[in-house]
C-alpha positions in Angstrom: 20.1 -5.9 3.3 17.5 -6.4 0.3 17.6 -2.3 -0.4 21.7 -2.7 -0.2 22.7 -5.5 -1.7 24.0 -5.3 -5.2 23.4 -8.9 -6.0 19.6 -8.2 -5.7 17.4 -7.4 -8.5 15.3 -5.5 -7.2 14.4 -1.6 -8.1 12.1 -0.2 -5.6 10.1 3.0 -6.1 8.7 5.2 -3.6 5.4 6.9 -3.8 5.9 10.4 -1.8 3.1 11.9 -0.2 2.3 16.2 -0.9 4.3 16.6 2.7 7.3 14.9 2.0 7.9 16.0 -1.7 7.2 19.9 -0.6 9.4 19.3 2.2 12.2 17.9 0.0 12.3 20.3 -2.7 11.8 23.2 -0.3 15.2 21.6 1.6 17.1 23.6 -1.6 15.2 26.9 -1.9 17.4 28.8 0.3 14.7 29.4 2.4 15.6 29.9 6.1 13.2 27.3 8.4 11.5 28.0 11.1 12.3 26.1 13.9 9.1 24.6 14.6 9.6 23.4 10.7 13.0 21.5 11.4 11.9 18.1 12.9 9.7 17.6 9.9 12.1 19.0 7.0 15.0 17.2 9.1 12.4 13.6 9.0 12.1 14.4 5.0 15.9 14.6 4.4 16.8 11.3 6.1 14.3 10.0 3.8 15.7 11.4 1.0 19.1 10.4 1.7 18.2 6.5 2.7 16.2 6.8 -1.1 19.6 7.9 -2.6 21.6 5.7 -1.2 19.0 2.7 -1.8 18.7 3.8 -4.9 15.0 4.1 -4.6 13.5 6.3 -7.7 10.8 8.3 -7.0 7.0 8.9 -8.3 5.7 12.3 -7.1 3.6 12.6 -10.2 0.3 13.2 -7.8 1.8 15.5 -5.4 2.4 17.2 -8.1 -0.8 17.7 -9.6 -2.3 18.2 -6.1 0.2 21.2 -5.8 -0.9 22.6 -9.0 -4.5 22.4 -8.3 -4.2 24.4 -5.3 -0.9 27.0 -6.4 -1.0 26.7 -10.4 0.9 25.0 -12.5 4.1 26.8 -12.3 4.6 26.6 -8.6 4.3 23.0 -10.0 7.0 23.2 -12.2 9.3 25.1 -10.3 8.9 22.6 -7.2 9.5 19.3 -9.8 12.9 21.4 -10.6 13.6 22.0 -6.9 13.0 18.5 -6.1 15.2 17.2 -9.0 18.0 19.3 -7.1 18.1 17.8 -4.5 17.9 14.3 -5.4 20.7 14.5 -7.5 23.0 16.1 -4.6 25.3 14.5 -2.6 23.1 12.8 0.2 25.8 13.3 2.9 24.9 17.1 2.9 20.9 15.7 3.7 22.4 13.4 6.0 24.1 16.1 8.2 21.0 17.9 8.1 18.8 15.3 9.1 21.5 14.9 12.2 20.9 18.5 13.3 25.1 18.9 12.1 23.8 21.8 10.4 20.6 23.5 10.0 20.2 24.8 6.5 21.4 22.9 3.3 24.6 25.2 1.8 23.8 26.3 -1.8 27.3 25.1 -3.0 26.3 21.3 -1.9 23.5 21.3 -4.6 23.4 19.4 -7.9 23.8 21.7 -11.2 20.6 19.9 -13.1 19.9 21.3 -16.7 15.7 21.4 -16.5 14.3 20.0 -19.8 10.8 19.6 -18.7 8.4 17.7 -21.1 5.3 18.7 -19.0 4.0 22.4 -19.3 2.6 24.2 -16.4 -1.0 24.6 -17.9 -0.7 20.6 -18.5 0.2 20.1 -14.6 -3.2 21.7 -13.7 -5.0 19.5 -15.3 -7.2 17.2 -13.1 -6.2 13.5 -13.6 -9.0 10.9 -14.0 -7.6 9.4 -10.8 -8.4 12.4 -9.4 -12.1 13.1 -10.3 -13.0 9.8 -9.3 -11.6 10.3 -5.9 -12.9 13.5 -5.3 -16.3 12.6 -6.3 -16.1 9.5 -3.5 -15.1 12.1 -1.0 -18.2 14.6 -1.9 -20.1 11.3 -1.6 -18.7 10.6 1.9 -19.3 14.3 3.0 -23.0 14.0 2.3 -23.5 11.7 3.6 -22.0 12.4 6.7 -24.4 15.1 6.4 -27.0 13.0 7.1 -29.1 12.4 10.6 -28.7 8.5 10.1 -26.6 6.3 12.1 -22.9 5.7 10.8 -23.3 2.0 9.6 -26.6 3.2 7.6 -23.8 6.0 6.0 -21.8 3.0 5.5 -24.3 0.6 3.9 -25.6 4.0 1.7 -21.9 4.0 0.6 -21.9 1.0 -0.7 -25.2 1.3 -2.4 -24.2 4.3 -3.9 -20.7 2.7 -5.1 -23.3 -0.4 -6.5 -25.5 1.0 -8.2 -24.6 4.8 -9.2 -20.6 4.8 -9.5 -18.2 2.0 -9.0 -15.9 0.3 -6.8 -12.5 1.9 -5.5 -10.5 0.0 -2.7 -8.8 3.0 -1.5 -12.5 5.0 -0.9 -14.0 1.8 0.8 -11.8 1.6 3.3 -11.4 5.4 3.6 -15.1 5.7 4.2 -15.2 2.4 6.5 -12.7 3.8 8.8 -14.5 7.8 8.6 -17.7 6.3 9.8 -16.3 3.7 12.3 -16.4 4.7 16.0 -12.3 4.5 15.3 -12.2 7.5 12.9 -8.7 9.2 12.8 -8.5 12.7 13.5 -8.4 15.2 10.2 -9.2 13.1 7.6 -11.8 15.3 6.6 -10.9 18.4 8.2 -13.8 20.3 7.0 -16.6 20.5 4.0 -14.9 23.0 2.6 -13.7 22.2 -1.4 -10.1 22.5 -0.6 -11.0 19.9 2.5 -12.3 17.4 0.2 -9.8 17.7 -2.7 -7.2 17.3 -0.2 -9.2 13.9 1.1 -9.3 12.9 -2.5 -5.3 13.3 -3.1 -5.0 11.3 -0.4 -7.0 8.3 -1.8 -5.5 9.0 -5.3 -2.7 8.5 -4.3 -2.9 5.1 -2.3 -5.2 4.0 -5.3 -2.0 4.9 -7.6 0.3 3.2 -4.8 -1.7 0.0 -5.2 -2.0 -0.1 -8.0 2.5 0.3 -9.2 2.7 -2.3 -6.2 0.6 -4.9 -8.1 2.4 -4.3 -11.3 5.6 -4.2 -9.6 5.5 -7.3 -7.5 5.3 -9.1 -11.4 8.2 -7.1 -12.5 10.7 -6.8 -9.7 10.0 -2.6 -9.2 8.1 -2.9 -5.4 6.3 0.4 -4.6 6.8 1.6 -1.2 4.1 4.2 0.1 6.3 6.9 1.6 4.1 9.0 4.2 3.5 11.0 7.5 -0.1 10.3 7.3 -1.3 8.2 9.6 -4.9 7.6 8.3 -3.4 7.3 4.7 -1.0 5.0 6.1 -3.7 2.6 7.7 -5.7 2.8 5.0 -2.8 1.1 2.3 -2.3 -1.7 4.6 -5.3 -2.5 4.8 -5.8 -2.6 0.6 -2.8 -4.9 0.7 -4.7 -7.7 2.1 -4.4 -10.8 0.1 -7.1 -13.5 1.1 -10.5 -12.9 2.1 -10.7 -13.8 5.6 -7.8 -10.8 6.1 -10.1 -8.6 3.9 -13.3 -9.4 6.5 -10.8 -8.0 9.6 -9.8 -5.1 7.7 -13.2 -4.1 7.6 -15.1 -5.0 10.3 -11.9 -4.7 13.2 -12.5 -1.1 12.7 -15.6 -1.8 14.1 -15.3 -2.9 17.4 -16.6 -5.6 18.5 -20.0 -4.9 17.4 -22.3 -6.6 14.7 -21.6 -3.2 12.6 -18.5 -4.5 11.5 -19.6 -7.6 9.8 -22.4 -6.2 8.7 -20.7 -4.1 6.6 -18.8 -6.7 5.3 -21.5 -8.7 4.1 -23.3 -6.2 2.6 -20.5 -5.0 1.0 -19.2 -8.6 -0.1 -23.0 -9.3 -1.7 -22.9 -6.3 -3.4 -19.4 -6.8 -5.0 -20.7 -10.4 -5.9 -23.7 -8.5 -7.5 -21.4 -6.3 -9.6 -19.3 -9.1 -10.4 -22.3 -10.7 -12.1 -23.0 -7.9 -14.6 -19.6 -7.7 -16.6 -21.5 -4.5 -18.0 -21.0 -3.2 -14.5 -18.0 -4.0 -13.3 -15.4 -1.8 -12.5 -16.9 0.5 -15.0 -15.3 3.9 -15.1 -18.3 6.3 -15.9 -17.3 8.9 -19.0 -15.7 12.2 -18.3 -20.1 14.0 -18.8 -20.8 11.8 -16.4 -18.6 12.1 -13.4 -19.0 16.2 -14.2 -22.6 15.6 -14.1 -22.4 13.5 -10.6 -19.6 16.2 -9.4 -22.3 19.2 -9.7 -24.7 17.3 -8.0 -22.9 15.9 -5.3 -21.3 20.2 -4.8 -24.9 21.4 -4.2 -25.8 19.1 -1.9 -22.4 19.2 0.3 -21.5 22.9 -1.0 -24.4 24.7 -2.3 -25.2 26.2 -5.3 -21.5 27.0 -6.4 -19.6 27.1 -10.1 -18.0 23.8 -9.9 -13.8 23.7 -10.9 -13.2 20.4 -12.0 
């Protein structure tokens, strides 16, 4: 009712995750799927259709720049043109598809969309800010899972380290809460491998991007909903949407078990955010680009070795 209703004023925007955009824009390629591939392109074209008809826009802007930094910028491009296709096509055409009425989408349903792109390829493969901050947390987690400690000691060095080195992200908090908890989810680092932790740090980019369009939006009537497959990026932006403290001490320690881990975490964690809070100098102060390039090569040798660090 609230995403139909004309007499509401609300315009939502949905923040696609790399699965869902890829599948999306590869719906109008021409490309015959396999048929281990339908369920999920079939699962990404009933969401583009519901978006349509909602009138949901989309930000993809980070799926994006994670496909460039793996494929170059123009597979970047050309997939942002794709996309654009098809969410300016009829959605009936995604609706049948999603339905399993037909099993490829017919070139003569698409759009005609003139491409005027304002962003170049070589700009696309830039690495955002966002980014780098993320990816360094995840290098951050991966040594220290590294380490022959127990996992609420790598939790309590996290925390340290976000203290007094680096800073403060929601999104890597709970990401790293939930990796060293005895209720990990499966694959959310699926190896120490660079590509493994730039794709964790995508992931926390882009709830930390979510969040942060969802607090501007609840003040300006554009909600952000976090469209994903994920299931560990999913439980980690609910719990960054918790609005009073005593929810914010269950959404760390519950993960936890019942055992004193849990709250101790929290109260370490809850001192040392009082800590930062009491140096304004500190606070939720983004280091400068030297910096985070100088903490990215150190953080690579000790999780990768002595490689040439990309960044």
């Amino acid at each position: 009712m609230y995403y139909l209703d004309p007499r509401i004023s609300l315009e939502f925007v949905g923040h696609l995750d790399r699965n869902i955009y890829g599948r999306i824009a590869s719906l109008v390629t021409g490309r015959t799927a396999r048929a281990v591939e339908l369920p999920d392109l079939r699962w990404a074209a009933a969401i583009l259709a519901f978006s349509q008809i909602a009138k949901i826009t989309f930000d993809y802007a980070s799926s994006v720049y994670e496909l460039a930094s793996s494929c170059g910028g123009e597979e970047a491009v050309k997939e942002v043109q794709s996309f654009r296709i098809a969410d300016n096509s009829n959605p009936q055409v995604f609706i049948d598809f999603a339905l399993g009425r037909i099993d490829a989408i017919p070139h003569d349903a698409l759009a005609e969309v003139q491409h005027t792109d304002s962003i170049s390829a070589a700009q696309f493969e830039k690495r955002t800010n966002d980014f780098r901050i993320h990816y360094l947390f995840a290098l951050k987690i991966a040594a220290l899972s590294q380490q022959n400690i127990e996992p609420v000691e790598k939790m309590i060095r996290f925390i340290d380290w976000m203290h007094t080195r680096f800073l403060f992200g929601s999104a890597a908090l709970l990401f790293a809460n939930r990796y060293f908890s005895p209720s990990r989810h499966r694959r959310m680092l699926k190896g120490y491998t660079k590509r493994d932790l730039q794709n964790a740090a995508w992931d926390m980019t882009l709830v930390h991007n979510w969040r942060r369009s969802a607090l501007t939006g609840a003040k300006t009537e554009k909600p952000a909903i976090l469209m994903s497959g994920d299931k560990a990026l999913k439980d980690i932006a609910r719990r960054v949407t918790a609005e009073s403290e005593e929810e914010y001490v269950g959404q760390i320690r519950d993960v936890w078990g019942r055992s004193v881990d849990g709250m101790r975490v929290f109260n370490y964690y809850s001192q040392a955010w009082k800590d930062a809070q009491a140096d304004a100098n500190r606070c939720s102060k983004v280091p400068n680009y030297a910096r985070q390039l100088e903490l990215i090569e150190e953080l690579e040798r000790q999780v990768l070795g002595p490689i040439t660090s990309e960044t």
